[in-house]
Steps between C-alpha positions, in 0.01 A plus 500: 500500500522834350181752661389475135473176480280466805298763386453364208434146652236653747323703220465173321350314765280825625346416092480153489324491826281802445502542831713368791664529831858461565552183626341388192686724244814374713424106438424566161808718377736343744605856618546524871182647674633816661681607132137431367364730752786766409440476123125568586538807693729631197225395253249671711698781544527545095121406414565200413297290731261561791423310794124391569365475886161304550350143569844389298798726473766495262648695190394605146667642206327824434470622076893652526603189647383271238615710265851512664473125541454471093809691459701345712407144356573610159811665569625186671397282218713703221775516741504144509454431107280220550170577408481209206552245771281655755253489210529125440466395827175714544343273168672222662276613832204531328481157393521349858262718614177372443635174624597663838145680511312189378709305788366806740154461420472112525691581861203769597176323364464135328234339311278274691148355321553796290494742715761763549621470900729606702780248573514383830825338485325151597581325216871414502525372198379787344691723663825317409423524151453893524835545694658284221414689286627812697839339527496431103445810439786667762761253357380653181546881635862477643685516225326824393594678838844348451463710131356788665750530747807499313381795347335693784638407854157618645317223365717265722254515778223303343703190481515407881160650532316299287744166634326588847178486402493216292704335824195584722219415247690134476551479894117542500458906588236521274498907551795544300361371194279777377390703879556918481716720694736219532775423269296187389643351173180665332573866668898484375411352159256821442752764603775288293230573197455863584894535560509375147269703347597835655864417411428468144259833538190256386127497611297169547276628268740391244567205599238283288711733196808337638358109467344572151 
C-alpha cells in the first residue's frame, strides 16, 4: 500500500472517529499500527492533525485537516468515476437506517406498563426478537458494501467489521450491539453513515431533503 493510500486511509478514520487512538484507527482501516503511527507524525508534521494528552488521549483533525480530508475524498471519488453508484447506495442506506436505529433503541430501553426503561436483557424472548431484527437488517446491508466496495476499495473494511459484531451480539455479547468506543455493530454502522456522507461531500442536515 502506496504511503498515500495509508494516509489517506488514516485521515479517514482520524474523521469518522472524531477522535481516536491508534490501535483503534488501526482496527478500523485495517492499516498496520506502526504505519498508522507514521502517517500521524507526517499529518502532524503538516497541520493536519494534532494529538490530545488528558484523562483520554488520542488524535484530532485540526480545521486544515478536515479540509485536506474533503479534498482528498473528492479527488478519489472523480478518480474513480463512480459517484452515481456511490450515490445510490447512500439512498439505498438511508432506507435501512431507521430500521437499524429503531432495532438500537428497542436494544437500549423497552416498553414495560408504558413506561420507557432500560432493557435489562432479562427477557429472552425479547431480546431475540431485537437481534432478529439486527440480523434482517445486516443481510439487508451486505450487498451495499459489496456495491460500495467495487467502487472504492476503502470501504472493504466494513464488511468483516460489521460480520464480527453481529457474530458477538448472536453469541450473546450483548456490548457489541450498540456499546461506544468499541466497534459495536451500532459504532461501525455510524462511521459507515458518516463515511458515506463525507464521500459524497453531504451534511446530515440534508438528509430529511434526501428522503423527501
Amino acid at each position: 500500500m502506496s504511503p498515500a493510500a495509508v494516509e489517506l486511509l488514516v485521515l479517514n478514520g482520524v474523521r469518522l472517529k472524531g477522535f481516536a487512538d491508534v490501535e483503534a484507527l488501526a482496527l478500523s482501516s485495517g492499516v498496520a499500527p506502526e504505519l498508522v503511527g507514521h502517517a500521524l507524525a507526517e499529518l502532524r508534521e503538516r497541520g493536519k492533525v494534532l494529538h490530545r494528552d488528558g484523562r483520554v488521549t488520542g488524535w484530532t483533525l485540526t480545521s486544515a485537516g478536515r479540509d485536506e480530508h474533503a479534498r482528498l475524498v473528492a479527488a478519489e471519488l472523480e478518480a474513480a468515476g463512480c459517484a452515481p453508484e456511490i450515490e445510490s447506495v447512500y439512498r439505498d442506506f438511508l432506507e435501512l437506517n431507521p430500521r437499524l436505529l429503531a432495532a438500537a433503541s428497542a436494544w437500549q430501553v423497552r416498553d414495560e406498563g408504558g413506561q420507557t426503561v432500560a432493557n435489562d436483557h432479562a427477557d429472552a424472548a425479547y431480546d431475540a426478537g431485537v437481534i432478529a431484527d439486527l440480523l434482517d437488517v445486516h443481510v439487508k446491508a451486505r450487498p451495499l458494501i459489496l456495491r460500495l466496495t467495487a467502487c472504492l476499495d476503502r470501504f472493504a473494511r466494513y464488511g468483516p467489521r460489521l460480520e464480527v459484531a453481529a457474530a458477538k451480539v448472536q453469541a450473546g455479547e450483548l456490548d457489541w450491539f450498540t456499546k461506544p468506543l468499541i466497534d459495536s455493530y451500532h459504532t461501525v454502522w455510524f462511521e459507515l453513515h458518516e463515511d458515506l456522507l463525507a464521500t459524497l461531500g453531504k451534511e446530515r442536515s440534508q438528509e430529511s431533503k434526501e428522503m423527501a
